[in-house]
C-alpha positions as a Markdown table, in Angstrom:
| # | Residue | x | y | z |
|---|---|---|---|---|
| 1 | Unk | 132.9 | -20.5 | 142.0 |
| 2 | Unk | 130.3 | -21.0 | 144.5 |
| 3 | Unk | 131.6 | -20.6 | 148.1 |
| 4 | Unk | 130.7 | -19.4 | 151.5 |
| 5 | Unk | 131.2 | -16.1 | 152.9 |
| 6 | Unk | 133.3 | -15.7 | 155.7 |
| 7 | Unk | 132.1 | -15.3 | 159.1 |
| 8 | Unk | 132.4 | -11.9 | 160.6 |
| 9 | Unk | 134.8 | -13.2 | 162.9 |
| 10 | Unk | 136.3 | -15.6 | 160.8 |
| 11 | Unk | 140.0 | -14.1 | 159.7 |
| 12 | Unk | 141.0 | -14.3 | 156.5 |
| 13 | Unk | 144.4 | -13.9 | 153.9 |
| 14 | Unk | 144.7 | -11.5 | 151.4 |
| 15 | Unk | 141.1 | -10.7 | 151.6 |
| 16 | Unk | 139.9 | -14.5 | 151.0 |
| 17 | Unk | 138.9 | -17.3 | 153.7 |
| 18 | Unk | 140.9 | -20.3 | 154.7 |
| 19 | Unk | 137.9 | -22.0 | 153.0 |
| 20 | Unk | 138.3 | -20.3 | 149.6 |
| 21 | Unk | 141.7 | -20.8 | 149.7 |
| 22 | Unk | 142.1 | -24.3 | 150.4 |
| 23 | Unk | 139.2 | -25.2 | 147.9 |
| 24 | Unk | 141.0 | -22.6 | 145.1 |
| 25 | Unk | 144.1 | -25.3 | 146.1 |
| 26 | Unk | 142.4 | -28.5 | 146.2 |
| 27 | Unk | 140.7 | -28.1 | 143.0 |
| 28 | Unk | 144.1 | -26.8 | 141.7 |
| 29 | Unk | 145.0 | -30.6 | 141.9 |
| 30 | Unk | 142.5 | -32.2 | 139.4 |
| 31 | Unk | 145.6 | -30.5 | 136.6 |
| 32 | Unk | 148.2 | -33.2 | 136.6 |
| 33 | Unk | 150.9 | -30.3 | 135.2 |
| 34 | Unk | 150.3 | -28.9 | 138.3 |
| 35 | Unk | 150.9 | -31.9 | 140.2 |
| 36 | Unk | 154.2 | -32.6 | 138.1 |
| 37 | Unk | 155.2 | -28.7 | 139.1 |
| 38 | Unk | 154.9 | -29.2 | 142.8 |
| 39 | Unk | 156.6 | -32.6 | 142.5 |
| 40 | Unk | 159.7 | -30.9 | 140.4 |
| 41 | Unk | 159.2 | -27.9 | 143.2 |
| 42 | Unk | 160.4 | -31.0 | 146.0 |
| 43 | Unk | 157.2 | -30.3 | 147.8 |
| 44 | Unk | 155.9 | -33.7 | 147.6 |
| 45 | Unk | 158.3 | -35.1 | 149.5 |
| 46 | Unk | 158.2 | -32.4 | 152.2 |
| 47 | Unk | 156.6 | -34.4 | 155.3 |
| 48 | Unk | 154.4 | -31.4 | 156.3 |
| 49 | Unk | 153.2 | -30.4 | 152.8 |
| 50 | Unk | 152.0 | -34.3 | 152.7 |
| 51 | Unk | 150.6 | -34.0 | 155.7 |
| 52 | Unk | 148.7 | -30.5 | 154.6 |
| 53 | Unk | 147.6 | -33.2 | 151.2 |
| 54 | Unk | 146.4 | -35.5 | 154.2 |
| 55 | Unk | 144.3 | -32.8 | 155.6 |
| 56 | Unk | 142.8 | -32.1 | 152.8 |
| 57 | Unk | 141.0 | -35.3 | 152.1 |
| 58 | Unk | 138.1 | -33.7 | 153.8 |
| 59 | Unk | 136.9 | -32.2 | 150.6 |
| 60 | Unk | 135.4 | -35.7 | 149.9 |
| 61 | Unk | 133.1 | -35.6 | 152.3 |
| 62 | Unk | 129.6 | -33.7 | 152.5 |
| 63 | Unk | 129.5 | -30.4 | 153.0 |
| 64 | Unk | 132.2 | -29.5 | 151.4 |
| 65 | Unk | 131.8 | -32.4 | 148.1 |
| 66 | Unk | 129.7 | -29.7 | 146.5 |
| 67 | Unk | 131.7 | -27.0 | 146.1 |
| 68 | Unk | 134.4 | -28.7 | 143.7 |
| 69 | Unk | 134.1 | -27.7 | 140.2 |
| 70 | Unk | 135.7 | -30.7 | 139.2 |
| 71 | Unk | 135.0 | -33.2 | 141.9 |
| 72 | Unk | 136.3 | -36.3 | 139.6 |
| 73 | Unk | 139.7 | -35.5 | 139.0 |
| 74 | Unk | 140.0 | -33.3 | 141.7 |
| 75 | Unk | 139.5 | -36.3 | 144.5 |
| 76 | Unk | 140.9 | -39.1 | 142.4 |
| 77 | Unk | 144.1 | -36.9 | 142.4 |
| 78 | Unk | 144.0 | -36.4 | 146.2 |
| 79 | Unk | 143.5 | -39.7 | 146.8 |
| 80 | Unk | 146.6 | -40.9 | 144.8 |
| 81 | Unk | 149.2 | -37.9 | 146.3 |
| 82 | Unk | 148.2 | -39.9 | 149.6 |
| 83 | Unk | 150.7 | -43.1 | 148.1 |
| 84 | Unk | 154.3 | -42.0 | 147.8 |
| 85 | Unk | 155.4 | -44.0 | 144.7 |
| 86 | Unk | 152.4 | -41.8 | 142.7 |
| 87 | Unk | 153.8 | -38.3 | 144.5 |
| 88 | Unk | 157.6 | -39.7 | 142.9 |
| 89 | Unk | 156.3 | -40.9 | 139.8 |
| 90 | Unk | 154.5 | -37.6 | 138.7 |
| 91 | Unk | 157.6 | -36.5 | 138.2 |
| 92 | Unk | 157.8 | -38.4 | 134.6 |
| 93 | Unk | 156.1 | -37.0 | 131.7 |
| 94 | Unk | 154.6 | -40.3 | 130.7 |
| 95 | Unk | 152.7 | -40.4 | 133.6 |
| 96 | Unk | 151.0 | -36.7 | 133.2 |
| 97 | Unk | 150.5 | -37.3 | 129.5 |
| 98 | Unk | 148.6 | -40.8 | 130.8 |
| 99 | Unk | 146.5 | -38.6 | 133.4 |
| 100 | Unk | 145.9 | -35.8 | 130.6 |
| 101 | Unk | 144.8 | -38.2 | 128.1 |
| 102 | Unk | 142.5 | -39.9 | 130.5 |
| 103 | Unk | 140.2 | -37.3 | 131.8 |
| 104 | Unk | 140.1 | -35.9 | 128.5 |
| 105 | Unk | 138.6 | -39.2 | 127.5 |
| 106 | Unk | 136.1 | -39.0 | 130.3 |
| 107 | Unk | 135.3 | -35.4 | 129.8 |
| 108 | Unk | 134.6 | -36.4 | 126.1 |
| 109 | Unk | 132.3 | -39.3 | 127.6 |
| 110 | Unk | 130.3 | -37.7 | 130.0 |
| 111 | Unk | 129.7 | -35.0 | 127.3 |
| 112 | Unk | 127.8 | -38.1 | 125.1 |
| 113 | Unk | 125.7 | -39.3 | 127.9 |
């Protein structure tokens, strides 16, 4: 994992950065079990755990674009906790399976090209 080291003055958690944190949580998204965790874990519908996932959309932009591992899934999956009925309906196993399935297909397609 590629990321920057902390300012001298910059205060950090448990030895790590805010940055390193929030990137080890953002790219923590691109696995929908996860996502279906912190849904059955009520966080989704917290107001200020959305608003943290709102927050978080900076990721997409440069600088910070090139430190995801996974910048695909990662972002599409950011993207979609920003609509409630996707943060309610990652609840269902059907849906993860769906999002499972799908990036293994495009994994298995960008491996080809």
């Amino acid at each position: 994992m590629e990321s920057s080291p902390p300012a001298d003055d910059e205060a950090t958690y448990g030895g790590y950065s805010r940055f390193e944190i929030e990137l080890e949580f953002v790219q923590s998204l691109a696995n929908p079990y996860y996502l279906n965790h912190l849904a059955s874990q009520k966080l989704l519908g917290q107001p200020a755990f959305v608003a943290y996932l709102g927050y978080l959309r900076y990721w997409a932009r440069p600088p910070y674009v090139k430190y995801l591992t996974y910048p695909g899934p990662t972002l599409r999956h950011l993207e979609l906790l920003q609509q409630e009925r996707f943060r309610q309906d990652i609840m269902s196993p059907d849906l993860v399976q769906r999002l499972v399935d799908e990036e293994m297909k495009a994994a298995v397609g960008w491996h080809r090209e």
